[in-house]
DOLOTOR-333621 format. One record per residue (C-alpha): x, y, z; residue number from 1. Coordinates in steps of 0.1 Angstrom, whole numbers. Layout:
BEGIN
+-------+-------+-------+-----+
|    xx |    yy |    zz |   i |
+-------+-------+-------+-----+
|     X |     Y |     Z | NUM |
...
+-------+-------+-------+-----+
This chain:
BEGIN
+-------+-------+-------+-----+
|    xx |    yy |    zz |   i |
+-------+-------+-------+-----+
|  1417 |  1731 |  1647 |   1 |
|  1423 |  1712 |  1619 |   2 |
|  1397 |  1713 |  1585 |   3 |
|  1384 |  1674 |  1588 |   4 |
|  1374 |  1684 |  1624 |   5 |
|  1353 |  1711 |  1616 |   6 |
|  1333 |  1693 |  1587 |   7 |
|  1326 |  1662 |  1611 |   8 |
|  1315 |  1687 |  1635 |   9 |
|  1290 |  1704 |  1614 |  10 |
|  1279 |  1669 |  1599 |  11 |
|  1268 |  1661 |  1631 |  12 |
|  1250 |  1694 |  1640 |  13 |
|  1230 |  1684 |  1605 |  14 |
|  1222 |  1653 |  1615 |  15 |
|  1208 |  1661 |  1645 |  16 |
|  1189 |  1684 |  1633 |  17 |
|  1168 |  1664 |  1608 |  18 |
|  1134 |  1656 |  1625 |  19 |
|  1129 |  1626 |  1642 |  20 |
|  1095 |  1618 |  1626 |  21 |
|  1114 |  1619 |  1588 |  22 |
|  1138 |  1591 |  1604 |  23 |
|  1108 |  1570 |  1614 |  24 |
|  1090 |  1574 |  1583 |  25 |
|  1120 |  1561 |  1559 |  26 |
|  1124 |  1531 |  1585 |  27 |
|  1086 |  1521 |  1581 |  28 |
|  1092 |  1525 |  1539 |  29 |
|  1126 |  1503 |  1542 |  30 |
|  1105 |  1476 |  1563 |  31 |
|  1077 |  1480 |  1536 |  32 |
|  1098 |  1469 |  1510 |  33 |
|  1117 |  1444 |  1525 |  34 |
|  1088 |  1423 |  1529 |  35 |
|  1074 |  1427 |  1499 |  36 |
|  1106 |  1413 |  1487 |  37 |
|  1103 |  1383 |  1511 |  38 |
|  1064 |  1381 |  1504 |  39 |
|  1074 |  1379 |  1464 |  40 |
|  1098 |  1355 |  1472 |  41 |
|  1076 |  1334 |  1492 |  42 |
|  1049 |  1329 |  1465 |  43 |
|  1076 |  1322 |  1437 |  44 |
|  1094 |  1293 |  1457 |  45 |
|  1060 |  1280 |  1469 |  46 |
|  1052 |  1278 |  1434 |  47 |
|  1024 |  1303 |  1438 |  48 |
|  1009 |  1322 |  1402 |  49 |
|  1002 |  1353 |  1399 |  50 |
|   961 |  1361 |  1389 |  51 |
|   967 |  1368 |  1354 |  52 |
|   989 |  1333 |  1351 |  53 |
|   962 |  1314 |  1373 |  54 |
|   934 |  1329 |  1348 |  55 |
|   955 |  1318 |  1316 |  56 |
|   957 |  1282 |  1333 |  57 |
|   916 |  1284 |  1336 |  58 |
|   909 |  1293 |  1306 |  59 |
|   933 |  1260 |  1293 |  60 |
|   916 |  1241 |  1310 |  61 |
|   879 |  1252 |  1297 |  62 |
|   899 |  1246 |  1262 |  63 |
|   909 |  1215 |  1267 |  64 |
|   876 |  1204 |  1281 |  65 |
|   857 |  1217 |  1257 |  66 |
|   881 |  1202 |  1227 |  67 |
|   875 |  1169 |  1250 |  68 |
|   841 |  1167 |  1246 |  69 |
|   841 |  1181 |  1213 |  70 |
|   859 |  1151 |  1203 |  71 |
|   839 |  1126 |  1222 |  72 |
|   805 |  1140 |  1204 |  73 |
|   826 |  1136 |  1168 |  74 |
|   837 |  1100 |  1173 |  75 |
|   802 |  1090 |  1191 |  76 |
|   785 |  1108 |  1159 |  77 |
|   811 |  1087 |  1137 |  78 |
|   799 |  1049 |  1157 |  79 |
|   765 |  1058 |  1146 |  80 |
|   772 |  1067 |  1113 |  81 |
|   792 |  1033 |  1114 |  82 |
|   762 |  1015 |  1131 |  83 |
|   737 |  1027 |  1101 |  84 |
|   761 |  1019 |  1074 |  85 |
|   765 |   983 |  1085 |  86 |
|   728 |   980 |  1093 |  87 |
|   715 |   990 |  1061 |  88 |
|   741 |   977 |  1034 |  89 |
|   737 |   982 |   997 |  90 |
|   756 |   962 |   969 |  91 |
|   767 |   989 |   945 |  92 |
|   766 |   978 |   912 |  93 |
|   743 |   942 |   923 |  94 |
|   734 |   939 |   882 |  95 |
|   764 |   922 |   876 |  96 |
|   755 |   892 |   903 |  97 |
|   722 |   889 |   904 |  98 |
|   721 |   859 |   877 |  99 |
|   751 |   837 |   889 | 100 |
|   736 |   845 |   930 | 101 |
|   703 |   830 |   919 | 102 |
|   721 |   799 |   902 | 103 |
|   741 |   791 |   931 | 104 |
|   711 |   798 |   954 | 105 |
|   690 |   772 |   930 | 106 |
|   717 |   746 |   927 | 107 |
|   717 |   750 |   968 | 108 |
|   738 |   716 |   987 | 109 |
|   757 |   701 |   949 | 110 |
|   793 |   718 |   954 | 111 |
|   806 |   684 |   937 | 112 |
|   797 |   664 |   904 | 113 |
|   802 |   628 |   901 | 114 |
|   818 |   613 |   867 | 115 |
|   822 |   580 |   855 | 116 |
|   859 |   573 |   834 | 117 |
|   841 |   535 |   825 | 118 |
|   865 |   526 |   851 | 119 |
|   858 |   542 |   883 | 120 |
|   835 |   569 |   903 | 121 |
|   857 |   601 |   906 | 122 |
|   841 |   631 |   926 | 123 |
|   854 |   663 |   906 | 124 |
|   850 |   696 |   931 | 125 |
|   837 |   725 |   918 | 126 |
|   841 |   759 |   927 | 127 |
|   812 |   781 |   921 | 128 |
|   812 |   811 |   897 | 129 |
|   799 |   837 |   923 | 130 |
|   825 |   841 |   953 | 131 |
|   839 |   868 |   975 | 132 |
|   869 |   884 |   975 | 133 |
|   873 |   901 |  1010 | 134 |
|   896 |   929 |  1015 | 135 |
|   910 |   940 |  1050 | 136 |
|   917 |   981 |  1046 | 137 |
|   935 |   999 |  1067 | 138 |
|   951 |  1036 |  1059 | 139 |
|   969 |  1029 |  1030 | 140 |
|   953 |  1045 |  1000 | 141 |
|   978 |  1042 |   973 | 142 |
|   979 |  1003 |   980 | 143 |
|   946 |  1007 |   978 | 144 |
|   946 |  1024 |   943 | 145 |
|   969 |   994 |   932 | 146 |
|   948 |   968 |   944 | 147 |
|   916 |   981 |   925 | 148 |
|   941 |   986 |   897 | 149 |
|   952 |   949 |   897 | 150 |
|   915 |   939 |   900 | 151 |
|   899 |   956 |   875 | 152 |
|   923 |   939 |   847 | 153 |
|   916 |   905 |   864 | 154 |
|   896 |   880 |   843 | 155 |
|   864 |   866 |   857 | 156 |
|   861 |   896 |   880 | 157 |
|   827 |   907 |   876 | 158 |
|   818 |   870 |   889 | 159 |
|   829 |   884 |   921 | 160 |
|   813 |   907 |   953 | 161 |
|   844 |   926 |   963 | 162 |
|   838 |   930 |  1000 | 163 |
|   861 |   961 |  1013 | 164 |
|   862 |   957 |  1052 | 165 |
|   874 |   985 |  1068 | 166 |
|   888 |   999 |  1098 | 167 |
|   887 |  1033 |  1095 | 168 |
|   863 |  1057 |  1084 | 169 |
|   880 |  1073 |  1053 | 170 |
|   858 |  1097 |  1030 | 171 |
|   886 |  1098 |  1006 | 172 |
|   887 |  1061 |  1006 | 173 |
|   851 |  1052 |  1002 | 174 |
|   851 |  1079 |   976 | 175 |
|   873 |  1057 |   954 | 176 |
|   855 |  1026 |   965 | 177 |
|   827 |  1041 |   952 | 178 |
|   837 |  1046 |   920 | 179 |
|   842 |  1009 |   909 | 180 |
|   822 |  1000 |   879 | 181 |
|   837 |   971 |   870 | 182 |
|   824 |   943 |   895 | 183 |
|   797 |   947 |   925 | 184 |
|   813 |   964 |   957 | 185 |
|   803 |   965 |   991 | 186 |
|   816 |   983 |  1017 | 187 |
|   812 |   970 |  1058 | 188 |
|   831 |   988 |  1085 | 189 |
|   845 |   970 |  1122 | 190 |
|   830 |   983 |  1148 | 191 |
|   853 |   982 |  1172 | 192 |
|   879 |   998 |  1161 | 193 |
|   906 |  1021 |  1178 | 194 |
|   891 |  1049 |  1156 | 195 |
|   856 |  1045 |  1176 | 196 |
|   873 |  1038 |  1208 | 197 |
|   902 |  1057 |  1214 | 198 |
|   906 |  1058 |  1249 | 199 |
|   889 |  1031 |  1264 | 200 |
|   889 |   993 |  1255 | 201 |
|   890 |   980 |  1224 | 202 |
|   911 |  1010 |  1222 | 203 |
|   941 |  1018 |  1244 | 204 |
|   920 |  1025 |  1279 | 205 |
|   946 |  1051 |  1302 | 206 |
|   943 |  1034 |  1330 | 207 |
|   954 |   999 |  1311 | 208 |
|   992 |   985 |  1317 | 209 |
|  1019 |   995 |  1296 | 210 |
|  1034 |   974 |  1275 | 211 |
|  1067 |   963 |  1289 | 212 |
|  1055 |   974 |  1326 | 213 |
|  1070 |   946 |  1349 | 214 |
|  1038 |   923 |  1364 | 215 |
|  1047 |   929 |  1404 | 216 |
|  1046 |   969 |  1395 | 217 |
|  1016 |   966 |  1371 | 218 |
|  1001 |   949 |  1401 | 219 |
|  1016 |   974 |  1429 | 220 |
|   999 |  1002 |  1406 | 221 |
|   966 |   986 |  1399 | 222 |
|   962 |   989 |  1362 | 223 |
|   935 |   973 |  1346 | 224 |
|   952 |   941 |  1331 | 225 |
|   981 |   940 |  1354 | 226 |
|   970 |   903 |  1364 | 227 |
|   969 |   891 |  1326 | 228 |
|  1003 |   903 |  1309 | 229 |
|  1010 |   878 |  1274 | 230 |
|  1035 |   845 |  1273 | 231 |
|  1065 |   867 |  1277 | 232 |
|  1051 |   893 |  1305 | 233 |
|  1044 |   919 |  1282 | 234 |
|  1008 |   936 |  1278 | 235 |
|   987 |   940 |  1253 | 236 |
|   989 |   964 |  1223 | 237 |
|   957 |   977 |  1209 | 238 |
|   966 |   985 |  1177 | 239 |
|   981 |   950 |  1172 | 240 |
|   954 |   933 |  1182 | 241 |
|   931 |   945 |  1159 | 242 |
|   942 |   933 |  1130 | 243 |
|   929 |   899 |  1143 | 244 |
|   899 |   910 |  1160 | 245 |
|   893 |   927 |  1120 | 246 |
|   899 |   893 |  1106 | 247 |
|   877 |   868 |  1129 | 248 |
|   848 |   894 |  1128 | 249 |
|   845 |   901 |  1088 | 250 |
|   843 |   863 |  1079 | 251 |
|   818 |   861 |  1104 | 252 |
|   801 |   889 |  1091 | 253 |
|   804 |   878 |  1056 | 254 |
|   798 |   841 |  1063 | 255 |
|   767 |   846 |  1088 | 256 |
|   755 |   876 |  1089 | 257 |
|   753 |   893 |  1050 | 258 |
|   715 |   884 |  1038 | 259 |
|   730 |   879 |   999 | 260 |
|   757 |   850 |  1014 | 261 |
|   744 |   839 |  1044 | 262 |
|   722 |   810 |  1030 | 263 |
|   747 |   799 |  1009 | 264 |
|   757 |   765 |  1012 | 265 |
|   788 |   763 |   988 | 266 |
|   803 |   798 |   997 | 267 |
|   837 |   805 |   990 | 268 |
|   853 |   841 |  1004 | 269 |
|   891 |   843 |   986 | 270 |
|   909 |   871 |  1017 | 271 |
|   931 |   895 |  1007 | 272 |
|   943 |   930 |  1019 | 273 |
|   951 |   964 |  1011 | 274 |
|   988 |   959 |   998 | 275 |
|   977 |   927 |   978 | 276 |
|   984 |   926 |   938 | 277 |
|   966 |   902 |   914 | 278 |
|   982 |   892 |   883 | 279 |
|   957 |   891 |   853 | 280 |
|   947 |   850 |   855 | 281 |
|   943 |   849 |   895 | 282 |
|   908 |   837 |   898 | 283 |
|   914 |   816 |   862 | 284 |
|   943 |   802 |   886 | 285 |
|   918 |   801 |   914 | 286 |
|   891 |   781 |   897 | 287 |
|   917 |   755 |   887 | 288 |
|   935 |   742 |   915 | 289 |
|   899 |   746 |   930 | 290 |
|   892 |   714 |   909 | 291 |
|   920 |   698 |   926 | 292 |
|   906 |   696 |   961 | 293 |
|   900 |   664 |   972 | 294 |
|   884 |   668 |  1006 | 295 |
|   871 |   697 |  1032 | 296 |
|   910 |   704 |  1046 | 297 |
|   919 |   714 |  1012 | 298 |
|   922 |   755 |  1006 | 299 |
|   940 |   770 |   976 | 300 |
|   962 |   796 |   985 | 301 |
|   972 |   821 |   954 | 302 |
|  1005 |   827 |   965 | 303 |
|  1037 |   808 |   982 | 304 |
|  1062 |   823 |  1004 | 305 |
|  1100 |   805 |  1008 | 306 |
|  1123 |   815 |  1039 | 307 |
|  1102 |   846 |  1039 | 308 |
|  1107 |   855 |  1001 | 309 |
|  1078 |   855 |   980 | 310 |
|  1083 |   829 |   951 | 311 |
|  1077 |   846 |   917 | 312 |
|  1086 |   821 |   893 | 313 |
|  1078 |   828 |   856 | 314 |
|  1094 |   797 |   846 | 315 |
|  1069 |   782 |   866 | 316 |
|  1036 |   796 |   856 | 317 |
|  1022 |   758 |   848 | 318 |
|  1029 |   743 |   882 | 319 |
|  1009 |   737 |   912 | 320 |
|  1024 |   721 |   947 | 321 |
|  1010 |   710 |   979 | 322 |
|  1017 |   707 |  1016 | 323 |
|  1004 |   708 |  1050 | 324 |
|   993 |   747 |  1054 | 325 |
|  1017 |   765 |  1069 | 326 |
|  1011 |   805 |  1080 | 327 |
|  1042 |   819 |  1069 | 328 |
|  1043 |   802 |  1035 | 329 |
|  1003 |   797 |  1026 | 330 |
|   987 |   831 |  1040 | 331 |
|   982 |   849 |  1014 | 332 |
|   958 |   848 |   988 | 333 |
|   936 |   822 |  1012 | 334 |
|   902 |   809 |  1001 | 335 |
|   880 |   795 |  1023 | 336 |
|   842 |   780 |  1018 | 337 |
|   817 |   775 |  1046 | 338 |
|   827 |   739 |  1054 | 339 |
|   864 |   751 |  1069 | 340 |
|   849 |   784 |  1079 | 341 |
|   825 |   761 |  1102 | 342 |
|   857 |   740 |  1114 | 343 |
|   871 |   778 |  1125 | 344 |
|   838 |   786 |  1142 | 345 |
|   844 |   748 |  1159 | 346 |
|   879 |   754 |  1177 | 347 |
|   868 |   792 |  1180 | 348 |
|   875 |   791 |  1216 | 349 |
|   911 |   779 |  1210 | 350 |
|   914 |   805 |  1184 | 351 |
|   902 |   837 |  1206 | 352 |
|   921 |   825 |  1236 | 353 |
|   955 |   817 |  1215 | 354 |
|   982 |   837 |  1229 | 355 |
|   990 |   850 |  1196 | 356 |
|   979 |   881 |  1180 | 357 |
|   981 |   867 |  1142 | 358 |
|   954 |   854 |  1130 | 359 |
|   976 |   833 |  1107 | 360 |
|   997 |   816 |  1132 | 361 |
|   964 |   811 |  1153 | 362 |
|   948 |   794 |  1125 | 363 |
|   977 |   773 |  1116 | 364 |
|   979 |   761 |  1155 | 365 |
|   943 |   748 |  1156 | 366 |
|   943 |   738 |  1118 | 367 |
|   973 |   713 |  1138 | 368 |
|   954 |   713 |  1171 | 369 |
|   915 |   709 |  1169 | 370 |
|   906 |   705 |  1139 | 371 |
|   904 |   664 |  1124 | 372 |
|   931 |   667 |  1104 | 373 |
|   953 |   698 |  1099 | 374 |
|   950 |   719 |  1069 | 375 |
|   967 |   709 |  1035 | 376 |
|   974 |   738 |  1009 | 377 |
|   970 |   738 |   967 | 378 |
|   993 |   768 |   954 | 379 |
|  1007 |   781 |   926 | 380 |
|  1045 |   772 |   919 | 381 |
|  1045 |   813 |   907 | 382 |
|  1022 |   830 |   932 | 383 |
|   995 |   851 |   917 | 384 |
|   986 |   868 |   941 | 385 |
|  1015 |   897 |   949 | 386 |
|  1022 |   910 |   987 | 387 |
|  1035 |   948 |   976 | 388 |
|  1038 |   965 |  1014 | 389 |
|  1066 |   978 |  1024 | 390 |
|  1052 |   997 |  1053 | 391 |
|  1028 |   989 |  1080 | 392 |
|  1021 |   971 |  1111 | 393 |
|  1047 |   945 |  1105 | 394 |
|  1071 |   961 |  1077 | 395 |
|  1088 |   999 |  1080 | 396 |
|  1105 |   999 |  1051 | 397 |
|  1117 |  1034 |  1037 | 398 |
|  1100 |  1031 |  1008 | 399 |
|  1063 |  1031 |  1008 | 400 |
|  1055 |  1037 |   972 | 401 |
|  1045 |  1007 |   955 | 402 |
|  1048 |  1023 |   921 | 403 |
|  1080 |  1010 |   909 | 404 |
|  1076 |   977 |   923 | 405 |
|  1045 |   973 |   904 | 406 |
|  1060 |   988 |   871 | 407 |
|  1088 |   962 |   872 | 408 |
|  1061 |   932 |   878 | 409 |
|  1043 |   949 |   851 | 410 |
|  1076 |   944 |   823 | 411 |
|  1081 |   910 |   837 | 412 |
|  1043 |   897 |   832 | 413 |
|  1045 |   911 |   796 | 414 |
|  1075 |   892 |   787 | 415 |
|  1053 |   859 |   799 | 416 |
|  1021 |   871 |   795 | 417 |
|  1012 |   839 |   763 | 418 |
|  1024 |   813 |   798 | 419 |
|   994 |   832 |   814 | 420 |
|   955 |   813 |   816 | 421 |
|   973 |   778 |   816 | 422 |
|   939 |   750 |   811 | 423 |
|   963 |   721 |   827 | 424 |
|   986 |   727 |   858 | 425 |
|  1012 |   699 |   864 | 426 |
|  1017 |   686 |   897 | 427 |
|  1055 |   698 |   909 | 428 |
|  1056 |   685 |   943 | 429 |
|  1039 |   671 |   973 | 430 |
|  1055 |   683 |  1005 | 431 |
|  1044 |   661 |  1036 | 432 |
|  1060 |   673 |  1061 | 433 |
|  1046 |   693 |  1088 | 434 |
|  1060 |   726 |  1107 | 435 |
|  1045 |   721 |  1142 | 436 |
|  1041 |   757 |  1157 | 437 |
|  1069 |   753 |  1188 | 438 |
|  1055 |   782 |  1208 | 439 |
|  1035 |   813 |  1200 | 440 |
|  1041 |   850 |  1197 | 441 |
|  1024 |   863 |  1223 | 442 |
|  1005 |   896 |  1226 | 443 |
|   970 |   882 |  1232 | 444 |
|   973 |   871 |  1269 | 445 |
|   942 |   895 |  1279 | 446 |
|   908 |   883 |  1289 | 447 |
|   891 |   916 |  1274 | 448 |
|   904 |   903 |  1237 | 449 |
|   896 |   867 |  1242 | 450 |
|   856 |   876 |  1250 | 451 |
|   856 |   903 |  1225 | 452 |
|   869 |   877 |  1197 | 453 |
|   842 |   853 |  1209 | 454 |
|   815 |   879 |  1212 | 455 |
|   817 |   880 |  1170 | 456 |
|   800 |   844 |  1167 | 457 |
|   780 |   848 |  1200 | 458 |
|   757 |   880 |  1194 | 459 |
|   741 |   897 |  1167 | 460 |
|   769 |   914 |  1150 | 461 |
|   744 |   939 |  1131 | 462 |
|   737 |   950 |  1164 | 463 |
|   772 |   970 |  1165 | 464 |
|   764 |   979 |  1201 | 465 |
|   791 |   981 |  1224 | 466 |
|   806 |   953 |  1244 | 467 |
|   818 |   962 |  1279 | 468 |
|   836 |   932 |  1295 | 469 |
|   848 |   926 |  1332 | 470 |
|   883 |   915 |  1342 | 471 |
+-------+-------+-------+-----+
């Protein structure tokens, strides 16, 4: 008998001599495991979690909660800080106002004097000595900074209540606000800002359409607007339209609603913003041309845009122009008094229900649309009134440090600064033609901003309360 013979031989006496129960016991184990295995698998490709996982997910979603409500309680604690604020204003440094406000409050209803040449009657308009100067804030402090800069080296300014408007609530901001000493300040804050609404209407609601969602899927989803996209089927944008929401509500607020302007016949508010510069003779410039209006559809305008270039020309400094007012050339620097600020309140149906979400373009289509006659403009040749942003809702340039721009404007006023304060302006031309607005930009095709817009003239604005509006 061969070896290999033997040893399967006596392998198979082993074998067979192993107890059976052994053999059963290591087939349960092996069946044990395997479905264990399967089981494991089971729950990992039915996308099952293990407890510890399904705990950690809990406890996220407490977090998140909890920081959810946390943040509702801050921004609901912020509206009524906002609410107070604007309820119970205070002029800081009211001293330096008090005399000219009770002239123009006694010489109430005479904004023009009549003079006799020996020839003829001529009526001579005069702007008063106390007058606003609004400012629309936004975020950008070191604008900001400039902007006070600018005004506190312009002549005439403590005739003025500088009015900062904002719309956000900004400690650091009011901080510097706060420490103007060179004019009376006051500070008033929108309140309906995305900052106060977040996520729900004025602010961008989740369930409203996206911007550049088609209309047939807006619809075949359901979100909120989905029936009202703009002109060119797009949706509405929160944080553009509140820039003109800011702008309609803080003239009504200054014009109607402040108790130190409200009664004033002869009010003048001169708008400006953030990123705004004035050179040294603005409101000397202002009070000038002011004599120059000849009827109510007259507004002076401190500055003069050309193929969207601003004009700064030194050579110029002497020179005044008009023409029919146009938005993209006349909107900065703008004054208005009470009389046009009535005609706005007029056509303010046609101006909150405007698809367009400028405010300038809006005003320039019912200035052409419903008013008499369409507005005519009296600017500087030079502007003197500086538009320094290089960043924000409608710019994103690189460089958002006005700094350098200023120091250069700064070397070229000093080089003219004897062609400043000019007693006599010299008519340079009269432009009468008129840009008819051909179609609009859009972005203010929603029911929700039309009522809010019109809401600002309809209700008590000190109220602040919140304004919920059905489709």
């Amino acid at each position: 008998m061969r070896p290999t013979q033997l040893w399967n031989r006596s392998k198979l006496r082993y074998l067979l001599s192993v107890p059976v129960f052994i053999i059963v016991l290591l087939n349960i184990e092996l069946i044990s495991q395997i479905k264990d295995f399967n089981t494991l698998n089971s729950e990992k490709n039915a996308g099952l979690k293990s407890p510890n996982v399904s705990r950690i997910i809990q406890n996220k979603n407490i977090t998140d909660i909890e920081s959810n409500f946390n943040s509702s309680q801050k921004t609901q604690s912020l509206l009524n800080k906002i609410t107070k604020l604007n309820a119970e204003l205070s002029i800081k440094n009211k001293h330096l106002i008090e005399d000219i406000l009770q002239d123009e409050l006694q010489t109430q209803n005479i904004p023009k004097k009549t003079i006799n040449d020996g020839s003829k009657a001529n009526n001579i308009y005069k702007m008063p000595k106390f007058f606003v100067i609004l400012i629309q804030v936004h975020s950008r402090l070191n604008y900001l900074k400039e902007l006070i800069n600018s005004l506190k080296e312009t002549k005439y300014i403590e005739q003025a209540l500088l009015v900062f408007s904002h719309d956000i609530y900004n400690e650091e901001m009011n901080t510097l606000i706060n420490s103007i000493d060179f004019s009376a300040t006051l500070q008033i804050f929108y309140p309906h800002s995305l900052q106060l609404y977040p996520d729900t209407f004025p602010g961008k609601d989740s369930k409203d359409c996206s911007r550049s969602i088609n209309k047939a899927k807006a619809l075949e989803i359901g979100c909120n607007n989905a029936a009202f996209p703009d002109t060119y089927g797009n949706y509405r944008e929160s944080q553009v339209v509140q820039i003109k929401h800011h702008w309609f509500w803080k003239l009504a607020f200054i014009f109607d609603r402040l108790n130190e302007t409200k009664h004033l016949d002869n009010l003048h508010v001169l708008i400006l913003e953030e990123d705004h510069y004035l050179l040294p003779d603005s409101i000397h410039v202002l009070q000038k041309l002011s004599e120059k209006i000849l009827s109510d559809i007259d507004v002076v305008s401190l500055a003069v845009f050309e193929r969207s270039k601003q004009n700064l020309d030194m050579k110029n400094l002497k020179k005044y122009s008009k023409a029919y007012w146009h938005s993209s050339k006349h909107n900065t620097g703008l004054m208005l008094s009470r009389t046009q600020w009535k005609m706005i309140k007029d056509c303010s149906n046609a101006f909150c229900t405007y698809d367009d979400y400028n405010w300038d373009w809006t005003l320039q289509y019912i200035s052409q649309t419903c008013f008499k006659l369409p507005l005519v403009a009296i600017y500087p040749v030079s502007s003197r009134v500086i538009h320094m942003g290089e960043c924000g809702t409608h710019h994103k340039g690189s460089n958002c440090d006005p700094k350098k721009k200023i120091e250069s404007l700064r070397e070229t006023l000093e080089e003219k600064k004897n062609d400043l304060f000019s007693e006599k302006f010299s008519l340079n031309s009269v432009n009468t033609g008129i840009l008819a607005i051909k179609k609009s930009n859009g972005g203010w095709g929603d029911p929700r901003d039309h009522n809010l817009c019109k809401s600002f003239i309809e209700t008590d604005l000190n109220s602040n309360n919140t304004i919920f509006i059905d489709m």
